[in-house]
N, C-alpha and C positions, 0 to 999 in steps of 0.2 A: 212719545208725548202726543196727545191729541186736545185739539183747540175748536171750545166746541163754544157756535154762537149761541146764547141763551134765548135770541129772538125765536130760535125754531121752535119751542117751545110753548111758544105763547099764540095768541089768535094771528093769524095772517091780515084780517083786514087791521085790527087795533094796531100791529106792529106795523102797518103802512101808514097809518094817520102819523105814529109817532116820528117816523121817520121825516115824513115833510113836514109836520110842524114844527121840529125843534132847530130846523136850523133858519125856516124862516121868520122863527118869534125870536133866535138870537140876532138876525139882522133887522127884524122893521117893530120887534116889540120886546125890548131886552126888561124893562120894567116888568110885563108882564112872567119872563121867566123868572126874576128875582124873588117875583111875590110866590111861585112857586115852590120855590127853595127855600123860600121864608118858611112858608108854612109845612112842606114836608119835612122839617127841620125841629119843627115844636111838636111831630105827632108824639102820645105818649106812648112808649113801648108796651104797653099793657091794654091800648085801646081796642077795640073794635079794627077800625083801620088799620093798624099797624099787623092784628093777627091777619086778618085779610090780604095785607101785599106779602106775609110771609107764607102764603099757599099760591101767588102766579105762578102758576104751571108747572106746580109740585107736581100733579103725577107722572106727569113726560118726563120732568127729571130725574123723579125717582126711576122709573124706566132703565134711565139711562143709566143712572148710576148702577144697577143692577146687571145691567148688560157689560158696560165698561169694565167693572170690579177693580177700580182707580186704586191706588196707593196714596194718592192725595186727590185734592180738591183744591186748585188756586183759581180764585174769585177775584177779578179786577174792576167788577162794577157790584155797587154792594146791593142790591136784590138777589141776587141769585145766590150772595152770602146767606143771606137771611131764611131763604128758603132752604138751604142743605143743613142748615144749623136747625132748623126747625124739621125736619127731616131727622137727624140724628138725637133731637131732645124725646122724638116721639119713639125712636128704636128703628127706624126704619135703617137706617145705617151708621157705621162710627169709624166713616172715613175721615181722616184728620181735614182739620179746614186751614188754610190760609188766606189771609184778604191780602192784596195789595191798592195802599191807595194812593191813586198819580194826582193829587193834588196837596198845596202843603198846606191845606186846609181839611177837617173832618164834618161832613154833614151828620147829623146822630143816626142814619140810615144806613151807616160803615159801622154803626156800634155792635156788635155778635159777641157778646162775652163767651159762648161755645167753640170760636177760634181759637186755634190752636197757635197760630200764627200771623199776627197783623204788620204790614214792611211799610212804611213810612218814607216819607225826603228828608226829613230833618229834627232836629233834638227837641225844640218847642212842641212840634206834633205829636213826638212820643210822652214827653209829658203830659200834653193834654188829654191824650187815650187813657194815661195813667191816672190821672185825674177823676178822670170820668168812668172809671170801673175797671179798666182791663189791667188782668197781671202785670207785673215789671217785665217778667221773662222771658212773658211770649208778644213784648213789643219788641219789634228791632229796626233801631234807625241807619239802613242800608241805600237809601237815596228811592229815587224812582226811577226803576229799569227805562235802558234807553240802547238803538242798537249799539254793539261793538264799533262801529268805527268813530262813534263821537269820543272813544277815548283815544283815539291815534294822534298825534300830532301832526299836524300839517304845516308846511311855510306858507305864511300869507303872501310870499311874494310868488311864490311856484302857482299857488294858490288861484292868484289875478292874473299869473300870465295864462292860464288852464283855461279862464272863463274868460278870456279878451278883456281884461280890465287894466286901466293905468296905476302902474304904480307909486306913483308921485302924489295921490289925490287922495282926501278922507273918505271913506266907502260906509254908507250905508245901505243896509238888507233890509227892506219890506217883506213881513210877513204875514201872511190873510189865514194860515193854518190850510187846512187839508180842505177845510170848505171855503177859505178865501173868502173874509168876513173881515173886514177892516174899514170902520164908520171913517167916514171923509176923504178916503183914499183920491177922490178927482182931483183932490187939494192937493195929493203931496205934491208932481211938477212943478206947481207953481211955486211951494216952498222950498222945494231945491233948489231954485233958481235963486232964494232969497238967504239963504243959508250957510252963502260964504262961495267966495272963490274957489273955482273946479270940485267942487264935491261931485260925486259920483253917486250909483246907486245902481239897486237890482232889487227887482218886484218880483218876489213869488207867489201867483193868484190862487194855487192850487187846480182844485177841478174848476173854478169859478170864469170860464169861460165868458162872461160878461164883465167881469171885472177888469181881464188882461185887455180885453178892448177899450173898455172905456180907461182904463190909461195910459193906452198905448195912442190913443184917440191924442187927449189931452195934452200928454207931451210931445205930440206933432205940432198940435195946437198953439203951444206956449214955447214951442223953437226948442226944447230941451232934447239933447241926443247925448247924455249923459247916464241916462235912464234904461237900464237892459229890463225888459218884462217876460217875465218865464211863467210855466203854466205848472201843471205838477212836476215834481223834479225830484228824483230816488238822492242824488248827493247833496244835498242839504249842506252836511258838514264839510264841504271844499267850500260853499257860500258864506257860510258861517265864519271859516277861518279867513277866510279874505277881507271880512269887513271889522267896518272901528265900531261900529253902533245898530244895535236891530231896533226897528219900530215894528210893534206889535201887539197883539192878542195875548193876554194872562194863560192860554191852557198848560197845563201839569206839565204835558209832555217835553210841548217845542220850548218851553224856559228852564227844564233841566235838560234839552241839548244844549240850547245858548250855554248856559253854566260852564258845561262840560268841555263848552270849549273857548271859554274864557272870555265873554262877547257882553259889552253892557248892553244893558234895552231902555227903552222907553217904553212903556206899556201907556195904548191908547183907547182911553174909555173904557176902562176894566168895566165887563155888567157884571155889575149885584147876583156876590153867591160865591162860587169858588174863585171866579177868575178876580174877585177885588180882594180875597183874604191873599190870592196869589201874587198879586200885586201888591200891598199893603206889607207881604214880607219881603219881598225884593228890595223895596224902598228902604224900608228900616233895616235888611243888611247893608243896604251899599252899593247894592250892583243894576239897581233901575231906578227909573226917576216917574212920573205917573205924569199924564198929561189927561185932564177931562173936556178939554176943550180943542178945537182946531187951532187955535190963539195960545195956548198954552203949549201946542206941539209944537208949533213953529219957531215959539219963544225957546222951548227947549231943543231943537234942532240948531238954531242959532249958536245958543251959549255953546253948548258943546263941540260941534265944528270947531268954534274960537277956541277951546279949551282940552288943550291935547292932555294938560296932569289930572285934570278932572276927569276926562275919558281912561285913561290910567287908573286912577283911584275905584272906579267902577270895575276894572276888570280883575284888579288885585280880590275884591270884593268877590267879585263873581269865581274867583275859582277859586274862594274859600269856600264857598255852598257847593264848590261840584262834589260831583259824586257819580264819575263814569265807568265804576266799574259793579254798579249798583245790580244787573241782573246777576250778574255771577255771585257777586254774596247774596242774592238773595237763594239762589239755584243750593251754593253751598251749604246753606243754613234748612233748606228744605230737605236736600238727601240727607242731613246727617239727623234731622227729628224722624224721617220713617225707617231708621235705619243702614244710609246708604250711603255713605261718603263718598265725596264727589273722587278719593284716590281709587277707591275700589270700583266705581262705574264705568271709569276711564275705559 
């Protein structure tokens, strides 16, 4: 298998602008991304524009497709769907396509009726695609891939003694995601503090190098030494299983790990677009609660510390939506359409 980034592809400087602006317009201008998403969201498939973004860096791809001579095509960001499907409508090739989309929401820029195979988080989503054009057959609601160990079980107690934690205390995980983007985070310390007797907690900043200090700052600051802060970290899921509660970011990924490993959330300031329909489904199954304010985190930080059947009912919730062993069916479901069942590749 080869994993190939679709930025190479495209201009060098435009893929530089893209890269630093998207993650400082989700921290200091998240409205402005929305409105983004809004609109890339209404283009017509038949515009001007929409044929325009399905030739970005059609001919490198085609290239490449040429050179590789793939057996499939799996697309985990939907441009580059767009462009092999418009590729293959033109004859240039009729390597089958699959899209995977890590959101349980669809923007209509995942829409490629030429797909052969679209892999979904959940049944709502697959209706919705159904809905909106694509076959029955070739949806399939397999979850959204996530690695192998978030399906392992871990003791929460082996767990907390692994990361120096007490086991007598309710444990909350901070998560900032991989860029560590979490609105009001100087806050949380202080809301720890107010949160109930001995709560616990563990910040993970990501690469966000300025974040781990400034709350690492903060809770010197505010006397709390409750508060472990970690910067990027490969085991996630010993974190995960250690704790009663995650505060966090909506993305696709890190809330079907949480799922998978049975962890309610609080999702904070979901921005406008995927990370609020991701949110928006959490809450209506059961297994998040939304907070859009620092006042309403707190408020919700509170109740639930006090409320152990409540934090219970969220997680019963939440591993009715898992779905951890979601690469393998999907890996399954792809060798057996080119022909290759996953007993005979073994």
């Amino acid at each position: 298998m080869d994993i190939v980034d679709y930025a190479q592809f495209l201009n060098r400087a435009f893929i530089s602008v893209v890269q630093a602006a998207y993650p400082w317009t989700i921290r200091h201008a998240p409205r402005l991304y929305g409105e983004f998403y809004r609109r890339t969201d209404r283009i017509p498939s038949g515009s001007l524009v929409q044929r325009r973004l399905n030739t970005i860096g059609r001919s490198s791809l085609r290239a490449a497709l040429d050179s590789y001579r793939p057996d499939l095509v799996v697309c985990t960001y939907p441009t580059p769907g767009a462009v092999v499907s418009h590729l293959r409508q033109a004859g240039h090739t009729n390597v089958p396509i699959a899209t995977v989309i890590t959101d349980y929401t669809y923007h209509k820029q995942w829409l490629h009726p030429l797909a052969d195979m679209s892999f979904v988080g959940c049944e709502a989503l697959a209706e919705s695609l159904i809905e909106a054009g694509l076959r029955p057959e070739r949806v399939h609601n397999t979850g959204i891939p996530i690695r192998p160990i978030f399906a392992q079980t871990i003791d929460k107690a082996q767990a907390r003694e692994r990361l120096g934690l007490r086991q007598d205390c309710p444990t909350v995980l901070i998560m900032g995601g991989s860029c560590g983007v979490l609105p009001h985070a100087e806050l949380l310390p202080r809301m720890l503090t107010e949160a109930g007797p001995n709560v616990q907690a563990v910040a993970i900043c990501g690469r966000n190098e300025r974040l781990r200090s400034a709350l690492e700052h903060e809770a010197q600051r505010c006397g709390v030494d409750s508060l472990q802060v970690h910067g990027f970290v490969e085991h996630v899921n010993e974190f995960m299983a250690a704790s009663d509660l995650m505060i966090g970011k909506a993305g696709g990924l890190t809330i079907s790990e949480a799922l998978a490993m049975r962890l309610p959330m609080v999702i904070h300031r979901p921005i406008v677009g995927q990370e609020a329909h991701n949110a928006r489904f959490l809450a209506e199954a059961g297994a998040a609660m939304i907070a859009h304010t620092p006042q309403e985190l707190q408020w919700l930080l509170k109740q639930l510390m006090a409320s152990p059947d409540r934090l219970s009912e969220m997680q019963a919730a939440a591993a009715a939506l898992a779905k951890p062993n979601a690469a393998a069916d999907m890996v399954r479901i792809m060798l057996e359409r080119i022909g290759r069942p996953l007993a005979a590749s073994a």
